[in-house]
LOPAGU-225975 format. One line per field, with one value per residue (C-alpha): x, y, z; residue number from 1. Coordinates in steps of 0.02 Angstrom, whole numbers. Example, Ala and Ser with C-alpha at 12.3 -4.5 7.8 and 13.67 -1.06 7.14 Angstrom:
<rs>
xx: c(615:684)
yy: c(-225:-53)
zz: c(390:357)
num: c(1:2)
</rs>
This chain:
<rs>
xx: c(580:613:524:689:755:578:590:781:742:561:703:818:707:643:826:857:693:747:938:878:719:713:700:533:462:348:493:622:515:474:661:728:573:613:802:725:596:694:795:721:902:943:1126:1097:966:1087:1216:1077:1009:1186:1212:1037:1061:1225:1158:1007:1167:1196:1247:1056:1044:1212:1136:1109:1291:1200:1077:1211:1343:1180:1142:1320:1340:1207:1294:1449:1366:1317:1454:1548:1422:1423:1605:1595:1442:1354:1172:1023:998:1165:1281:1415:1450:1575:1719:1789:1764:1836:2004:2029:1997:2104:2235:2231:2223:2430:2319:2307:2451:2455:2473:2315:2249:2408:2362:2188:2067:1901:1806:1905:1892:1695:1679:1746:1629:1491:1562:1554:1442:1370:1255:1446:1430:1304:1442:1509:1484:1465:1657:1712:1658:1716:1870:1882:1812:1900:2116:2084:1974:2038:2009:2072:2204:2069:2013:1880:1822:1800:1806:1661:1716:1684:1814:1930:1952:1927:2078:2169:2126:2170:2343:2412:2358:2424:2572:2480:2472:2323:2226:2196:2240:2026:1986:2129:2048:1878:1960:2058:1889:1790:1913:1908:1731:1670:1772:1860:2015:2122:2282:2393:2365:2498:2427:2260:2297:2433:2368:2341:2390:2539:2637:2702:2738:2640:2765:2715:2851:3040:3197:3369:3538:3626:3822:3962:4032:3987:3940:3844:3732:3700:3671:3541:3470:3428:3359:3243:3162:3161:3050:2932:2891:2828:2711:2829:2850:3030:3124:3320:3455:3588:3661:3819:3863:3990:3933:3974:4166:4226:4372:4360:4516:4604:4570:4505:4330:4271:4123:3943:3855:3697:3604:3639:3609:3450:3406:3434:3320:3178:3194:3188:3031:2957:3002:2966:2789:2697:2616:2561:2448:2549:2718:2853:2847:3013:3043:3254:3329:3467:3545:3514:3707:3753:3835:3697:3580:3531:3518:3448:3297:3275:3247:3070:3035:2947:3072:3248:3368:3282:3430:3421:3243:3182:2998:2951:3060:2993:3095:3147:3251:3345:3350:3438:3392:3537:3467:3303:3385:3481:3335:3254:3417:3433:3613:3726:3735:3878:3859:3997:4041:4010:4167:4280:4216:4263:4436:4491:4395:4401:4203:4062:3930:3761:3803:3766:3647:3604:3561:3512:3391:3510:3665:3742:3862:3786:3808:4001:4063:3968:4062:4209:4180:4153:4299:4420:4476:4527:4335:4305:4115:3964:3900:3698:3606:3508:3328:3375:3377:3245:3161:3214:3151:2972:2975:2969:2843:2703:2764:2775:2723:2871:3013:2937:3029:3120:3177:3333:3354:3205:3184:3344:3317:3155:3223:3186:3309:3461:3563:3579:3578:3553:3397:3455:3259:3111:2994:2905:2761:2871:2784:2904:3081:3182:3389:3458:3628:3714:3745:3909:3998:4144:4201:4172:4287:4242:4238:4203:4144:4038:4013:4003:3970:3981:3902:3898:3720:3641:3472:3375:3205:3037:2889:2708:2556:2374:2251:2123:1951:1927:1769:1707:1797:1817:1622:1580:1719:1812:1996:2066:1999:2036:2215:2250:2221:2280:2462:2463:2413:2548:2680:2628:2649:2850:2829:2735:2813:2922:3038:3152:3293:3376:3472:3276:3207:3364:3318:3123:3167:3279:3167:3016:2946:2763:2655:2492:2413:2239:2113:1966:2008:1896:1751:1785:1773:1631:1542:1595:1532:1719:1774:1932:2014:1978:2071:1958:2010:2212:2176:2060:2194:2316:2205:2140:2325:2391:2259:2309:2489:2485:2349:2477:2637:2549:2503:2654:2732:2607:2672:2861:2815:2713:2845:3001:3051:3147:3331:3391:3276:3408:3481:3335:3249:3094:3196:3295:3128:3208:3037:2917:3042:3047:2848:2808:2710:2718:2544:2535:2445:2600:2710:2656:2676:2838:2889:2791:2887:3055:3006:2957:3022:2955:2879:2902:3042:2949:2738:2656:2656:2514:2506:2418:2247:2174:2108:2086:1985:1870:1832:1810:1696:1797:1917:2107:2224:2225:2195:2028:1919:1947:1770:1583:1552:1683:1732:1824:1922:2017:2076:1884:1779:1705:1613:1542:1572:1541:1609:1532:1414:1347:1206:1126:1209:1385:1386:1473:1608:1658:1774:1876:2055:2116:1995:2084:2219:2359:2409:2276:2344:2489:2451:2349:2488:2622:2508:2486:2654:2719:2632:2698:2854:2888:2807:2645:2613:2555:2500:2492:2345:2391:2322:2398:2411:2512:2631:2806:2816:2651:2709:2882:2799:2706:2844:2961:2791:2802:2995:2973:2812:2923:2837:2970:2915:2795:2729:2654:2617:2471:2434:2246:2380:2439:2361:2472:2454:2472:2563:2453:2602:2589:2403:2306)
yy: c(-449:-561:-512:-478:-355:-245:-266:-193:-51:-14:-1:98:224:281:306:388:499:539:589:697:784:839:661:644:732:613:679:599:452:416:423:314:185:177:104:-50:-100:-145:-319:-468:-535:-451:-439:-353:-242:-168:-114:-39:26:115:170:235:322:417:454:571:661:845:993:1033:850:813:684:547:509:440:370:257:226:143:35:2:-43:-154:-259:-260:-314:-460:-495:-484:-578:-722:-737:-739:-844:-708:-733:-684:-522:-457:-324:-322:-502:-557:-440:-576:-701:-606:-574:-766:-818:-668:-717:-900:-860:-757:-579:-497:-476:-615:-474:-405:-577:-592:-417:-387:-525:-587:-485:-332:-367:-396:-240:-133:-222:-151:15:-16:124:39:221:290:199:329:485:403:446:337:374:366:203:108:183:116:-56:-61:-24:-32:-157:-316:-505:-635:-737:-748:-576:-583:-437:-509:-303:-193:1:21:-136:-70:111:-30:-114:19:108:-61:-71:104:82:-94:-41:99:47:-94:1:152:77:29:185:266:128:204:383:340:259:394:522:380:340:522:568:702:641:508:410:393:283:144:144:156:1:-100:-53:-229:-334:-461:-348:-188:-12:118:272:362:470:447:551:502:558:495:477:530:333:193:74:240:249:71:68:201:112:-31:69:156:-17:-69:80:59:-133:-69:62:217:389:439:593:575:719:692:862:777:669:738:810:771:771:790:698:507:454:626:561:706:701:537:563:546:651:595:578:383:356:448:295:193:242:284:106:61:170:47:-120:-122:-53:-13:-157:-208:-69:42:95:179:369:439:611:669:844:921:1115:1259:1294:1102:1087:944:1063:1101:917:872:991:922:743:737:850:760:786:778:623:492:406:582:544:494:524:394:492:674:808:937:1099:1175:1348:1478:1652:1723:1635:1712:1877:1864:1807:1963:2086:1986:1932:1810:1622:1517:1309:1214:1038:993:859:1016:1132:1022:970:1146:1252:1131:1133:1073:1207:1094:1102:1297:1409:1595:1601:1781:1843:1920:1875:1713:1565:1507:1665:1717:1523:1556:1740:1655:1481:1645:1715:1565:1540:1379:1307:1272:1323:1347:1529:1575:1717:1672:1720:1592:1470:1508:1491:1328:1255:1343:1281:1107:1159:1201:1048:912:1006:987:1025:1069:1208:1197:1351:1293:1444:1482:1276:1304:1465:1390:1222:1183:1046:1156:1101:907:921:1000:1008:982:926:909:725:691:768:932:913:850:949:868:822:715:643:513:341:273:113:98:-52:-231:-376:-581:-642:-827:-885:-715:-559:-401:-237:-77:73:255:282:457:549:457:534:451:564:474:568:600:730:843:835:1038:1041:905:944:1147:1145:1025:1112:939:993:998:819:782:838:767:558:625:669:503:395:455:439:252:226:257:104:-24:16:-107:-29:-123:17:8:197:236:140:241:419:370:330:481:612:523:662:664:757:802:882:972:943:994:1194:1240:1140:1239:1388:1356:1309:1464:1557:1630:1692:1618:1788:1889:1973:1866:1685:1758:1807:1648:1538:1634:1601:1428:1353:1452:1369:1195:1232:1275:1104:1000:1078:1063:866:840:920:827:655:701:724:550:442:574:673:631:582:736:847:958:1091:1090:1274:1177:1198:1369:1436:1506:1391:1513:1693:1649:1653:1779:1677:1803:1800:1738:1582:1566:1595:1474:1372:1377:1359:1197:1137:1198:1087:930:907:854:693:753:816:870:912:994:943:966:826:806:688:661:468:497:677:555:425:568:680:835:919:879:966:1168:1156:1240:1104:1092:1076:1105:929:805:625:521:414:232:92:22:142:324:393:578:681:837:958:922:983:1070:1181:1344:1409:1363:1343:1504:1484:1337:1441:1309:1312:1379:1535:1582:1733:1615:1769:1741:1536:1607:1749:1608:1503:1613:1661:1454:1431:1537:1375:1236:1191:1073:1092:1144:1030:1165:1183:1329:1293:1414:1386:1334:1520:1607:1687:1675:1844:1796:1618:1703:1825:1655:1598:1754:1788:1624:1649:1832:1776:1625:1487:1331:1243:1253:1060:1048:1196:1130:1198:1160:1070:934:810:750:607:625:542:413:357:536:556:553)
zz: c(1907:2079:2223:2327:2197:2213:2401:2394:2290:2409:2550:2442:2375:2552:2609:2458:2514:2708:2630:2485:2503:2299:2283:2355:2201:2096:1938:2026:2092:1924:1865:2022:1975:1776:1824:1877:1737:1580:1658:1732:1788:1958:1927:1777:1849:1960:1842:1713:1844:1921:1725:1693:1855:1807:1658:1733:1837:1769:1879:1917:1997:2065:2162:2067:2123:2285:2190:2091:2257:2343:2208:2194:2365:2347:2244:2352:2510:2391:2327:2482:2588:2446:2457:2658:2686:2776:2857:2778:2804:2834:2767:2871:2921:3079:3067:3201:3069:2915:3017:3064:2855:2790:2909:2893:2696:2734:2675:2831:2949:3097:3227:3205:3293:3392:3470:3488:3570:3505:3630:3574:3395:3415:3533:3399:3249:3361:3323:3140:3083:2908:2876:2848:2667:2617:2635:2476:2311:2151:2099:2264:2322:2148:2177:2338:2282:2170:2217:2398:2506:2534:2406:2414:2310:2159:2163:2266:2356:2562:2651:2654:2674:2873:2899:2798:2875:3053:2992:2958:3142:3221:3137:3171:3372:3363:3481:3581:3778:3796:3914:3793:3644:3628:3625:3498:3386:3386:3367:3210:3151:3191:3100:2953:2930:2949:2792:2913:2826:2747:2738:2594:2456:2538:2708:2628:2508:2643:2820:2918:2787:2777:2643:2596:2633:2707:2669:2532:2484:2489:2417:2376:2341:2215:2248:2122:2120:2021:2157:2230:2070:2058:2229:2222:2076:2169:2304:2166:2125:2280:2348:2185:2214:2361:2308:2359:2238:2241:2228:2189:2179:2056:2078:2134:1990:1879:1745:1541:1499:1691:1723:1782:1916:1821:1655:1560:1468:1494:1608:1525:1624:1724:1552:1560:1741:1723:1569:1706:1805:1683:1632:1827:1836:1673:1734:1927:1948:2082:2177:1999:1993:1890:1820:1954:1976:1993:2000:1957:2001:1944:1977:1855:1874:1827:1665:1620:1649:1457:1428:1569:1510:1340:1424:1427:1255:1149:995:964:1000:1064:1134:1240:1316:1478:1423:1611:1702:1805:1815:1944:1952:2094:2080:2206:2224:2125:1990:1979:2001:1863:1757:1803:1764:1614:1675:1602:1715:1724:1705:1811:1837:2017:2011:1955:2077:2218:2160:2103:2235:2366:2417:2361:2275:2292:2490:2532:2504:2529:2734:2717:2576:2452:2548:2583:2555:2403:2292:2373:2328:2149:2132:2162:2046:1912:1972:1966:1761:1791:1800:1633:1613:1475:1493:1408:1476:1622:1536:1374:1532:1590:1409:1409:1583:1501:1351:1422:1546:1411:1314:1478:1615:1698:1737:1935:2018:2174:2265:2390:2460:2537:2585:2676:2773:2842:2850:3042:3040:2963:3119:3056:2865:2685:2585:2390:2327:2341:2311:2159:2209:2284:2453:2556:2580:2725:2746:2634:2593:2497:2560:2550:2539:2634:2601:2534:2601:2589:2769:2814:2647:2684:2586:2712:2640:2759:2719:2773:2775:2711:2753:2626:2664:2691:2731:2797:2747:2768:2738:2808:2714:2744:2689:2821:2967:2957:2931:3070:3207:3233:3187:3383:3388:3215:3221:3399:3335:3151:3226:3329:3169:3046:3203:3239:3048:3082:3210:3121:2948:2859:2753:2619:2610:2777:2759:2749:2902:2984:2926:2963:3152:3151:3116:3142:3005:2936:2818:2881:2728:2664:2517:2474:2480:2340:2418:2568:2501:2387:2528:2637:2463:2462:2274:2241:2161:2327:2485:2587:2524:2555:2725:2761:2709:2806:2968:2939:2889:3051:3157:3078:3100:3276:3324:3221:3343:3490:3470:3410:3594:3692:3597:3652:3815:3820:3690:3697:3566:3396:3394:3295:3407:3505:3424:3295:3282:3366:3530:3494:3451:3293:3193:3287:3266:3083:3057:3173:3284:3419:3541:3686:3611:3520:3667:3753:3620:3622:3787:3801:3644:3729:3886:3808:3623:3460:3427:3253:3164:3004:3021:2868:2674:2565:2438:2289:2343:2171:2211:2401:2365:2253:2372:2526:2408:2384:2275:2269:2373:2366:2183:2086:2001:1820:1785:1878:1771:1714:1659:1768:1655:1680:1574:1624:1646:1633:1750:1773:1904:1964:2079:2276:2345:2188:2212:2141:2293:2266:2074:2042:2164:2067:1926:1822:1869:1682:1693:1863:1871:1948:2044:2157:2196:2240:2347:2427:2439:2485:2656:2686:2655:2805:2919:2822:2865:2729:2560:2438:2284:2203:2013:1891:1764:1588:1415:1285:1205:1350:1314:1376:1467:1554:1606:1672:1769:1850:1902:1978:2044:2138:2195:2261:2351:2467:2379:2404:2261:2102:2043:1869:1731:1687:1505:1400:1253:1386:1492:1648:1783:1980:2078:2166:2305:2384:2375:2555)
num: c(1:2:3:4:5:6:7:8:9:10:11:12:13:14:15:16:17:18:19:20:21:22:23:24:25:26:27:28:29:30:31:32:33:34:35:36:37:38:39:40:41:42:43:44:45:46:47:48:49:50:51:52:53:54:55:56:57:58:59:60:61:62:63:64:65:66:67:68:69:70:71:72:73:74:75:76:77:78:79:80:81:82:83:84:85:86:87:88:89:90:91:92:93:94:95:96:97:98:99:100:101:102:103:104:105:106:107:108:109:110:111:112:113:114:115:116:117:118:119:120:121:122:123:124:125:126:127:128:129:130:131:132:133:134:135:136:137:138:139:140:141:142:143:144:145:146:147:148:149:150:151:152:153:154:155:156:157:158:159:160:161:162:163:164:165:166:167:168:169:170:171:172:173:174:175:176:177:178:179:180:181:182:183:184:185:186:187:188:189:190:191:192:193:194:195:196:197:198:199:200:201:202:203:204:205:206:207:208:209:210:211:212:213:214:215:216:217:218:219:220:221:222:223:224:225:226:227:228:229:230:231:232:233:234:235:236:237:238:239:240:241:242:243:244:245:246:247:248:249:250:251:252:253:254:255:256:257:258:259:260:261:262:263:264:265:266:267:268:269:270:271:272:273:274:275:276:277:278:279:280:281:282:283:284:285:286:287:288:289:290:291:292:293:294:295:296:297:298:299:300:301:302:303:304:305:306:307:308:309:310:311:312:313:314:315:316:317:318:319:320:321:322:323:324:325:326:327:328:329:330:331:332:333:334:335:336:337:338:339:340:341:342:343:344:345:346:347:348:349:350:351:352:353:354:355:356:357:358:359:360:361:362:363:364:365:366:367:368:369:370:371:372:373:374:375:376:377:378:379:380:381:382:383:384:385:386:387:388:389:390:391:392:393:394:395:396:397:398:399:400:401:402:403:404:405:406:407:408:409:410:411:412:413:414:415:416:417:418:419:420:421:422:423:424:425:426:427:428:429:430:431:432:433:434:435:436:437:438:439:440:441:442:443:444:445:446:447:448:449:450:451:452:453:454:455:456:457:458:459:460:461:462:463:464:465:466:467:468:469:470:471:472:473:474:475:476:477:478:479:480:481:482:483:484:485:486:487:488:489:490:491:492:493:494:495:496:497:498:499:500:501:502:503:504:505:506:507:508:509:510:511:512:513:514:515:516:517:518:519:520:521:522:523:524:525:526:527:528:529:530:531:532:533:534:535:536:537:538:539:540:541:542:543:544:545:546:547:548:549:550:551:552:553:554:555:556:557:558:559:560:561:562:563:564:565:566:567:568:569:570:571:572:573:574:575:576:577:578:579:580:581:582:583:584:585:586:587:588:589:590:591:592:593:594:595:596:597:598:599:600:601:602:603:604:605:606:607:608:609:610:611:612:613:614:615:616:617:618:619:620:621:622:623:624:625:626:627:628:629:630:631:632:633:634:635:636:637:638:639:640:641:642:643:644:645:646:647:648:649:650:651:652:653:654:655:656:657:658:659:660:661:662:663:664:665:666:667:668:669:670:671:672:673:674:675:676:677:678:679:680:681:682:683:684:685:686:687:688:689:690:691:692:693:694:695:696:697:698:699:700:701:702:703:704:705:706:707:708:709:710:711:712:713:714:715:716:717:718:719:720:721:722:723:724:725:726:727:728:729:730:731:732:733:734:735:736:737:738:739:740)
</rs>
């Protein structure tokens, strides 16, 4: 074996000795020393070694993780340093000099150069902390490698990890005042490098470089017109080329056999528009990484409704199938209630309702619980014989929507009444849906052409432009920044991040760069809740994780408010901000925020606005929870030990920060009474103003009454939406656009 290669693992091995004292044991001496002795090629050496070293992993010696991410990033500071003509000698080479070839190369965006001078860019490489790379583990940095930091044009990888979460810091403070803007830099780094949190995948992947989106999330409503439909359509693709997940209501498209221009029975219903879009969803992937992720909803009183749950089943017509397609279900309290009377429900045609009642159902809900707009319009839709309508008992429904859960896991469940009611924007706009990760509920309408006229050997097209909703996330690491007290400093640069992203975003969809700049709105999220309390050795089915989460998310909720004030009252608050229930102080009367603390709260928000129109959403994190070390979201691990599986690899895992200490506060997610997630998330969701992407994990031999009881459990708690029933029989994707 070369010389170098024995003198690389000599340096390794005592690292690996100061970070893990087990491994100063002559047993795991031995083991580290046996990686290297089979090769005498030192590129192959490494990867038998990173293989042999995974292989010794089990949940008794979790760390071999570390073992396998250093000898991994071994071969990335080679690699990297080959491809940049670094010195002997030198992990991190010039960051001065990687920004003037990435640039010059049309990878990274000009500004970057245009904006920050050489003595600025080489003051912050100084700040590069390379010991960071060691927070990572094996999954987590190949992950990163390997969808994230920067090549070039033939694939080559030119970032190390440090520059990329540099880049990223320098591009979101790009347009902060130059005098501070130095320091916001070496915040956002320092919140970045740390692991204390991270951005969504698009800002994660796009961030500094000449192309792209860094929104994560968008929603749409489709209109009940051709050109509307094609229109949205277009929008669709448009968001996925760019790496966005998207949401889009069709609860206004007439439904099957409505009248077209008074000719009776010739509408299709939105089965065809919805084959539209799944084929969209195929053929216009996501930066080339994957297929598009659209997500449709549709109301449980439409008469599409029965085939619009049938879409995804994996028998039956297939000329009836959107098996790309995710669906959604908007649900209003009356519903539910009649599901639990065992009442009979009443399917309408949204087209009819309007022409013969002279309103439009989708656009009210119940403002009061068990009294409202919503159910007296419905009464009198029942009421009026001329509605032609399909009538099934509301529980055979109901039946239906979880039948196609246990087979699909979807559809998700949306809960429009309650969204509404706590909608802190209720003064400008409707909710109808949720994303397609059922995070993010914020207004939304349909954009509108008004007309179309040649001009001047010209083409001008003028539109009424709706709400169409984009939402900018990242996430707390809980596990990191709860245990190490940094969430007042954490949440103070984490507010000002995801609001610079609205500034320096490019967005394709202009009605969205409209409703972005309107509402400004973000979605500062969690993961890693299980971590957290494995690590606080918290059971998960106990009184004390309720009332921790209750605490912690009201903490979060009220740093989050507070930097959002102090941005108004430094940048000036969001264009739809007056008359919101930020500044009527309805927001803080509706959660019972009533201390002092609180108080105070919200006479500072009264004074100075909200830089932010929308604040919380907890989204899903699967790939960002890998790279950062902790589990996704506010969901239970599946497993203590598990297989990470891709198209190229498989790598184990196991849950972080296993230890004798924490093993058996690790419970797998389908041995959990989901009556305990959503007690816990019925006390989190009181200080998120937006949305939970919440799961239910069942096996496959529930049974229906159980399931049910899930799920009116979930509606009488205040939950706004429910994401996947995740069953043992079926195995479901994320959605990697919303993670963070």
């Amino acid at each position: 074996m070369a010389t170098a290669a024995n003198t690389k693992l000599g340096d390794w091995l005592e690292q690996l000795q100061q970070r893990f004292p087990q491994l100063k044991s002559e047993d795991y001496l031995n083991k580290v020393m046996q990686l290297w002795e089979k090769s005498t090629d030192e590129h192959e050496t490494w990867q038998e070694c990173i293989r042999r070293a995974l292989d010794y992993m089990t949940p008794q010696e979790p760390d071999w993780t570390f073992v396998a991410a250093g000898l991994y990033l071994e071969t990335l500071y080679e690699q990297a340093g080959k491809n940049r003509k670094r010195k002997d000698g030198e992990r991190y080479p010039s960051f001065y000099n990687l920004l003037l070839d990435l640039t010059n190369k049309g990878i990274y965006d000009s500004q970057l150069l245009e904006s920050y001078t050489q003595k600025e860019i080489e003051d912050l490489q100084c700040g590069i902390d390379q010991s960071k790379d060691e927070l990572f583990t094996y999954i987590g940095i190949v992950t990163l490698a390997d969808r994230y930091l920067a090549k070039d044009h033939d694939g080559n990888v030119m970032e190390l990890p440090q520059e990329r979460f540099m880049i990223i810091a320098m591009a979101l403070m790009v347009k902060e005042e130059r005098e501070n803007r130095i320091n916001l830099v070496k915040e956002a780094y320092w919140a970045l490098s740390n692991l204390y949190m991270t951005v969504a995948t698009p800002t994660l992947t796009n961030a500094g470089k000449n192309s792209g989106q860094l929104s994560s999330c968008f929603i749409d409503t489709m209109d009940d017109s051709l050109r509307g439909i094609f229109d949205c359509n277009t929008d669709a693709a448009t968001v996925s080329k760019n790496g966005g997940g998207l949401g889009v209501y069709l609860g206004k498209i007439r439904s099957r056999g409505s009248d077209i221009r008074r000719y009776k029975g010739n509408s299709s219903g939105c089965l065809p528009w919805m084959k539209q879009l799944n084929n969209t969803a195929v053929s216009v992937d996501q930066l080339g990484q994957r297929q598009g992720a659209i997500a449709v909803y549709q109301d449980i009183w439409n008469k599409d409704i029965l085939e619009f749950l049938d879409a995804k089943l994996n028998n039956g017509d297939e000329r009836k199938r959107t098996h790309d397609l995710f669906t959604g279900v908007c649900i209003p309290d009356l519903f539910m209630e009649k599901v639990e009377r065992r009442e009979m429900w009443h399917l309408f045609d949204p087209h009819e309702v309007k022409q013969v009642m002279g309103f439009a159902l989708e656009d009210s809900y119940d403002e009061e619980k068990g009294n409202g707009t919503f159910r007296h319009r419905y009464a009198a839709c029942v009421r009026q014989e001329e509605l032609s309508r399909t009538v099934i008992p509301a529980i055979e429904m109901m039946k239906r929507i979880m039948k196609s859960q246990l087979e699909t896991g979807a559809p998700f469940m949306f809960y429009r009444d309650t969204v509404n009611r706590l909608n802190p924007n209720k003064h400008a706009g409707m909710i109808y849906c949720s994303n397609l990760c059922t995070e993010i509920t914020q207004n939304q309408s349909a954009t509108k052409v008004i007309s179309e006229a040649a001009e001047d050997g010209k083409i001008l097209i003028t539109k009424e432009p709706g709400d169409f909703v984009v939402c900018n996330l990242s996430s707390i690491s809980l596990a990191r920044a709860v245990t190490a007290g940094v969430l007042e400093r954490l949440i103070k640069i984490q507010v000002r991040m995801l609001d610079n992203v609205i500034d320096v975003n490019t967005l394709d969809v202009p009605q969205a760069a409209l409703t972005n700049k309107k509402y400004r709105a973000i979605g500062l999220g969690t993961f890693g809740w299980h971590h957290l309390l494995a690590l606080k050795k918290i059971g998960w089915e106990t009184e004390e994780a309720v009332i921790f989460a209750d605490e912690l998310y009201e903490q979060i909720n009220y740093l989050v408010i507070r930097a959002s004030a102090e941005l108004a009252a430094e940048k000036g608050a969001y264009p739809a901000c007056a008359g919101s229930e930020w500044m009527n102080g309805n927001y803080f009367e509706a959660r019972g925020y009533e201390s002092d603390k609180w108080q105070e709260l919200r006479h500072k928000v009264a004074n100075s606005g909200m830089r932010n129109g929308y604040l919380l959403a907890v989204a899903p994190n699967a790939s960002t929870s890998i790279i950062a070390n902790s589990t996704p979201s506010i969901d239970p691990v599946f497993n203590r030990l598990y297989s990470e599986e891709k198209k190229n690899y498989r790598i184990p895992v196991t849950a972080p920060d296993l230890s004798s200490e924490t093993y058996w506060f690790y419970k797998s997610a389908f041995m959990i009474n989901q009556h305990w997630s959503i007690r816990q998330n019925s006390a989190r969701q009181r200080h998120v103003d937006q949305s939970l992407s919440f799961n239910l994990y069942v096996t496959n031999q529930i049974k229906a009454k159980e399931l049910l009881n899930l799920h009116l459990d979930a509606w009488n708690s205040g939950l706004k939406t429910t994401y996947y029933t995740r069953s043992t029989s079926t195995e479901l994707e994320g959605c990697d656009s919303c993670e963070s």
